[in-house]
N, C-alpha and C positions, 0 to 999 in steps of 0.2 A: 552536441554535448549532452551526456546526460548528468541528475540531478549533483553529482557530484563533479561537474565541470569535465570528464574523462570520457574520451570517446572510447569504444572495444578497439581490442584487437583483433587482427583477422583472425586467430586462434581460439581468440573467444567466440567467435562467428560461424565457424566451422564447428564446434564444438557441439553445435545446437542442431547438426545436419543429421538425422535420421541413418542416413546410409554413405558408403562412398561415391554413390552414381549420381546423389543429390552435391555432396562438396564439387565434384567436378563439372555438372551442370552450373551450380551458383558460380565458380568462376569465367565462367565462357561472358556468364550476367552482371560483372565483375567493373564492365566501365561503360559510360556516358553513351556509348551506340547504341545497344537498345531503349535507352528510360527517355519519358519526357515527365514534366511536372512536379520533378523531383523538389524534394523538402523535408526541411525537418526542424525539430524546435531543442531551443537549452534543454526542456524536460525527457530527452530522450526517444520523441516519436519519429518516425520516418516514413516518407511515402511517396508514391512515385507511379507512373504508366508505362509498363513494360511493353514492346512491341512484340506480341505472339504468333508462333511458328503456323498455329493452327485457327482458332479462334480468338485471338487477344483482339483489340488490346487487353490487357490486366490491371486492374487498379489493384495495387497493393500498399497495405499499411501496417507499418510494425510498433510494437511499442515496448521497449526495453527498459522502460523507468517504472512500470507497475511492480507493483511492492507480492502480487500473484506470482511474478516471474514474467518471461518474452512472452509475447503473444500477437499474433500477428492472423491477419486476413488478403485472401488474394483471389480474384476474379476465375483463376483459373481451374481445369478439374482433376491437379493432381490429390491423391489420397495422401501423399506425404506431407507431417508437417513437423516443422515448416518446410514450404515446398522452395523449390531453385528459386525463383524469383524473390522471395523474400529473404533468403539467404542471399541472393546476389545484391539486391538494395543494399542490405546491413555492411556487404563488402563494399562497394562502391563508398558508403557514410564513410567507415573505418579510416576510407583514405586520407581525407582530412585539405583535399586540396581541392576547394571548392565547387567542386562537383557537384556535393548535395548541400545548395544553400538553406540555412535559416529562412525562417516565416509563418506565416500563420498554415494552419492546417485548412485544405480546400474544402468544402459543405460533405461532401462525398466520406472526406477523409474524418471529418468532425462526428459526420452523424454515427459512423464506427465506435470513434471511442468515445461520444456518449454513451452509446448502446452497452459499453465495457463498464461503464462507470453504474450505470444501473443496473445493471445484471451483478456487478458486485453490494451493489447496497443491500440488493436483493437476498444473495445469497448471506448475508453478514446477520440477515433476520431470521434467515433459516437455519445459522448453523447455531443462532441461540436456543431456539426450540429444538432442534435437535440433542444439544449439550444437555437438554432438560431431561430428556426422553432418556438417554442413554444414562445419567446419571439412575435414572429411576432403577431401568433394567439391572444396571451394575448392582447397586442395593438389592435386588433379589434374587440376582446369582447365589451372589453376598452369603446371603441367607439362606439359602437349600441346601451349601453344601461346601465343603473345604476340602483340601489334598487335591490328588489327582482325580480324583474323580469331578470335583468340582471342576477344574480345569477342563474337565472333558464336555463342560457344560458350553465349551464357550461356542460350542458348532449350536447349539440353541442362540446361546446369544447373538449369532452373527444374522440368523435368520430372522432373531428381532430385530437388528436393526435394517438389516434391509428391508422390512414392511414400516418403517418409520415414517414413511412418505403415503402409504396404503389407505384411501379412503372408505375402502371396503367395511370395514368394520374389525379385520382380522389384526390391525396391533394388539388389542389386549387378551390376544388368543395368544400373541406370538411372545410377549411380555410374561405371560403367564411360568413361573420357576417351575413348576409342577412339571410342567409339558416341557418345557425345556431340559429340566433333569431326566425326564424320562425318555426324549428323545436320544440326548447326550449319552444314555445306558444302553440304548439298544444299539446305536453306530458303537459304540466301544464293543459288547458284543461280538457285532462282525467280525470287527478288526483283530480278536482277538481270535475268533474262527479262522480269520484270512491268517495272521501271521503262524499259527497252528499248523495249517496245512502247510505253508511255506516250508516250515521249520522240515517236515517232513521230505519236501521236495529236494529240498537241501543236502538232506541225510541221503537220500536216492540218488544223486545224481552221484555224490562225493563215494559212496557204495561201490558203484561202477566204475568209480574211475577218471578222472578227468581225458583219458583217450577216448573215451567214449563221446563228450561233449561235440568233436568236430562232427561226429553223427547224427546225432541228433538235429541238428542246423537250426534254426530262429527260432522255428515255430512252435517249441516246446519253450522257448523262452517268453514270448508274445500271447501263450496262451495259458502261460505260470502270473505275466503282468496281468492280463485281463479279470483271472480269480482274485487278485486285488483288489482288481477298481471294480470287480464286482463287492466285495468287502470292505470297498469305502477304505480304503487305505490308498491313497493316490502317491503317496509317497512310496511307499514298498513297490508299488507297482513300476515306478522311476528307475526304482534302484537295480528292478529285474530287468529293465530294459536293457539298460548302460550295461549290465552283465552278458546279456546277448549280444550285444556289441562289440564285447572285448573278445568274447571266443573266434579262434583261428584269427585275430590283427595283427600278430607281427610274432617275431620269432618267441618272444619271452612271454606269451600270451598264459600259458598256463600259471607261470609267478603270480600273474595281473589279476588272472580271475578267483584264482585261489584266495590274495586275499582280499579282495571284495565281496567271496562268499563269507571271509572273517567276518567283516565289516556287517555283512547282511543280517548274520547268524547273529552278533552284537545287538544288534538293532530289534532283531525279534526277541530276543531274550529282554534285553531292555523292556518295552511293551509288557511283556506276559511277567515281567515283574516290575512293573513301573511305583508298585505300592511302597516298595522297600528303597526304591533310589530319594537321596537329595530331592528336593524342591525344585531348584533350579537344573539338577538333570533331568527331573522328569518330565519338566515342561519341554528340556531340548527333542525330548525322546517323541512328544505327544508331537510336535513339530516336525521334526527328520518321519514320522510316519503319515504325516498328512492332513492333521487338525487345525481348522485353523486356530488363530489367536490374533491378541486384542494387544495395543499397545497399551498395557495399563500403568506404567511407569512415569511420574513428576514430569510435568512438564518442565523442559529446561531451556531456558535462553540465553542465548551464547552468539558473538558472531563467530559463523559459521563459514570456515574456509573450506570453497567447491573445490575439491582435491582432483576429482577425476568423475566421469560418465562415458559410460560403453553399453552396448547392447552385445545381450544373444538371443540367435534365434533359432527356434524348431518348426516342425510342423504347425504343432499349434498356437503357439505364444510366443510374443517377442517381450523379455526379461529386458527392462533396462537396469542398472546399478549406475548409484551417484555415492561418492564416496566423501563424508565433508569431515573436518576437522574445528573442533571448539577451539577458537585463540584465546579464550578465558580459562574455561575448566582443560583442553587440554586433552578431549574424549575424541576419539573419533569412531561416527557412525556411521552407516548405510542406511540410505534409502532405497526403497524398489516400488518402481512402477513396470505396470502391464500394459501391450495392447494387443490386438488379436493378427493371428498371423499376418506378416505384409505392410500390418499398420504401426507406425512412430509411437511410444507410451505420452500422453502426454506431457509430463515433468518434462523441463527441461530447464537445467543450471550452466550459466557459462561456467567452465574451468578456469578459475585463477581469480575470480571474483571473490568476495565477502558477503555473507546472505544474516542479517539480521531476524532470528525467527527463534519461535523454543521447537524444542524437536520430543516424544517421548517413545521410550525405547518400550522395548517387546519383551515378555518373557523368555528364560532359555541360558545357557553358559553365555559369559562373555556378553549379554545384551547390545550387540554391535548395532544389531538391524532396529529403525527408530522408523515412526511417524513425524511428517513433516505437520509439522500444526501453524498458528499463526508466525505471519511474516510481519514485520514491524516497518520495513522500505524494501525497496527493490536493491539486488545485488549490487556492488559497490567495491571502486578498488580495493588493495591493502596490502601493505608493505611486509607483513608476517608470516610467514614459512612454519610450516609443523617441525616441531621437534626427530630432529633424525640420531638413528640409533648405527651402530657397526653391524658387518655382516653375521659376525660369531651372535650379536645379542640379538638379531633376528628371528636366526633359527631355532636360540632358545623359548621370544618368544610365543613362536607359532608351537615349540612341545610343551608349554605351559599351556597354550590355547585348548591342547587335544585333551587335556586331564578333563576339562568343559563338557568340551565338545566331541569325543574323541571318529564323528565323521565329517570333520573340518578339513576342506580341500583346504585352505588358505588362512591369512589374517593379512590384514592392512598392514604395512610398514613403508615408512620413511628412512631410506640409505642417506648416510650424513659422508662426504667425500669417498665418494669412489669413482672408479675408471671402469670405462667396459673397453673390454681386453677380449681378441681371441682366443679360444681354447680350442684348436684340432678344428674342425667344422664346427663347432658351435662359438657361444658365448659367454662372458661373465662376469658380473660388476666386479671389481677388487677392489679393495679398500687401500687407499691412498699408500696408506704404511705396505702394502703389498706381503700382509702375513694371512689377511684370509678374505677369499670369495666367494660370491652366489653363483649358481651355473644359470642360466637364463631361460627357460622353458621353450623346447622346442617348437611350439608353434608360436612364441613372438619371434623367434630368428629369422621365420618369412614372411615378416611385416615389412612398411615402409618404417613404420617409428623406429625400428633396430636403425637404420640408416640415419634418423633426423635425431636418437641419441647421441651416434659414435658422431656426429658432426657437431652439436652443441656443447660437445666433451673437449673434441681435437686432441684429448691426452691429459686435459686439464680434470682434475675430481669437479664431477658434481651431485647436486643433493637429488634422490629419485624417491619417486611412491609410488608402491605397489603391490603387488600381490605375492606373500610367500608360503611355498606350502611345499607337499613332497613331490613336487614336479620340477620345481626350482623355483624363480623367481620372475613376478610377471610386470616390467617397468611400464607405467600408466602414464605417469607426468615427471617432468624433469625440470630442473632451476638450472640457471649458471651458475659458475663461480661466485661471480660478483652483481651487483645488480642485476634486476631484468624480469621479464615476464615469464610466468609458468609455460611452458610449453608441454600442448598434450601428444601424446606416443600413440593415439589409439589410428 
């Protein structure tokens, strides 16, 4: 049990798996054949000796009641975390039928999460002097400079704080506004060279023709992104990628790329007049091009309903997205964690949980995307469902989102009674009353969650969150009818 007497669900357990090679390993790990020594306490810990393929045994220990979030250790050398064996224990606990008994945790298992318990006390002392440090810097941002331009200072500020820890001597070189404003001037600079030439490249390609583009092939797109990241715009350079991607992809390709050369063209205008935009566009615009930024917005504490968590991956980075909802204020935000190709980010929230913490948001439209800051307990049941909206008031309002934002693939929304209904080969939520629907994005149609929705529905409305945008609509977590636990789609 944990501290609230409620054990997970396998749902919630799986929801912590990194990839699907991992959820289908933890199930093989799923009952009493492989473990010995199993145990675990009211407070949520868990642990066990897995018998291993290669070198085990494996000592594994999980702890799902820290107020940090899951966190678990395993003997064994997969890079995933958490890896099969730990997800397989937590399934095994899940089950509830005495498999994994109560009792003291074994010395092995003890000296772990002591080891947790002081590495947090640790860290509690560090993030006070840190808090110290960063207030300082923020004060002299502060002071050098306002508008966007000051905003533009924040790529100074981030390389203050990361020498926060620097015993060298170089904090109060890197703290210094001066230097930081001046660096902040000369990357704006670039970018403003970089989107310059873009703009030009743009005007060239569109010149010619877009029959020209099947000509040309990648590599005039790969070597328009590189002048980018040569100019310190990592974002522009993204955006030129995805455009070489799109030429010759399918029949309607030229529609596609036409207007995400709009989109681009927007983007670099935006930039090269960022002086005259709103506050809050212009921070979107320093953003969508690649600067970083700071969550400087109130800290706010709320329990926080885990809506949903999915990863995407590229070459180089794997994006996780965890989607939570305020049951107080009624906000809902995004978090995002990173980890480098191959590797798990490490956040990890169960789906359908309650997380006790304040969150502060980001500059930009919409301030959706937030910093997870102090957690007050570990994740915990709750009977509260986000407020759900009709299809028609979705789509409104993701075209209110775009006034914001307007190179927003998506927004969050919660469907309040609908059916997912075939449409021709595809799919689509409908709304109970069956006067209007979302069409369903074709790449969740060749998920497994399309299948574990249409069966948690049987024809019945029920409540979904997810992603809506101009692709359709992308179902993450679903409710029943009537009682029951969130079930994730991903």
């Amino acid at each position: 049990m944990t501290q609230q007497g409620v054990r997970w669900t396998a749902d919630q357990v799986l929801a912590l798996a990194p990839d699907a090679a991992s959820r289908e390993a933890a199930g093989r790990l799923a009952t009493a054949g492989p473990w010995s020594e199993v145990g675990s306490t009211d407070g949520g810990t868990v642990w066990g000796v897995c018998r291993g393929g290669g070198g085990g045994p494996y000592r594994t220990v999980v702890d799902v009641a820290d107020a940090s979030g899951p966190a678990c250790t395993c003997g064994c050398p997969s890079l995933r975390y958490p890896c099969k064996h730990a997800l397989g224990l937590l399934l095994l606990w899940t089950g509830g039928d005495g498999a994994v008994p109560e009792g003291e945790p074994p010395a092995w298992a003890e000296r772990w999460l002591t080891g947790r318990r002081e590495d947090a006390e640790a860290a509690a002392g560090a993030e006070t002097a840190e808090t110290g440090a960063a207030e300082t810097e923020a004060a002299g941002a502060e002071a050098v400079e306002t508008g966007a331009a000051g905003a533009e200072a924040a790529a100074g500020a981030e390389a203050a704080a990361g020498a926060a820890g620097d015993p060298s001597g170089s904090v109060s070189r890197a703290r210094d506004p001066v230097a930081a404003r001046r660096r902040a001037e000369r990357r704006a600079e670039r970018i403003t060279a970089g989107a310059t030439e873009l703009e030009q490249r743009l005007a060239d390609l569109l010149r010619g023709g877009l029959a020209e583009v099947e000509q040309t092939g990648y590599a005039w797109w790969e070597e328009t992104a590189a002048r980018m990241v040569d100019a310190q715009a990592p974002g522009l350079a993204s955006r030129v990628r995805e455009l070489g991607s799109t030429a010759s992809s399918g029949p309607d390709w030229p529609v596609r790329l036409l207007e995400e050369c709009a989109l681009l063209h927007l983007l670099d205008q935006g930039w090269l007049r960022r002086d005259r935009l709103p506050q809050d566009l212009a921070a979107t615009v320093r953003t969508r091009v690649g600067l970083p930024a700071t969550a400087d917005g109130p800290a706010v504490r709320d329990q926080w309903l885990i809506l949903a968590q999915y990863d995407s991956v590229d070459a180089r980075l794997t994006t996780r997205r965890v989607w939570l909802y305020g049951t107080e204020t009624g906000r809902t935000a995004l978090l995002l964690s990173y980890g480098a190709a191959g590797r798990a980010p490490e956040l990890t929230l169960p789906v359908g949980l309650s997380l006790d913490a304040e969150l502060s948001t980001y500059p930009g439209g919409g301030r959706r995307r937030a910093a997870l800051g102090k957690r007050f307990a570990p994740p915990a049941p709750v009977e509260i469902r986000p407020k759900g909206v009709t299809p028609s008031q979705a789509l409104a309002r993701y075209g209110r989102a775009l006034r914001d934002d307007p190179w927003l693939e998506s927004v969050p929304v919660t469907l309040e009674q609908v059916v997912p209904v075939p449409d021709g080969d595809s799919w689509q939520l409908a709304d109970a009353s069956g006067e209007t629907a979302l069409p369903l994005t074709p790449a969740f149609g060749n998920r497994a969650g399309l299948w574990r929705l249409v069966a948690l529905s049987g024809g019945v409305p029920v409540q979904v969150f997810g992603e809506c945008g101009h692709r359709g609509f992308t179902p993450l977590t679903a409710w029943p009818a009537g009682p029951g636990q969130a079930v994730s789609l991903n």
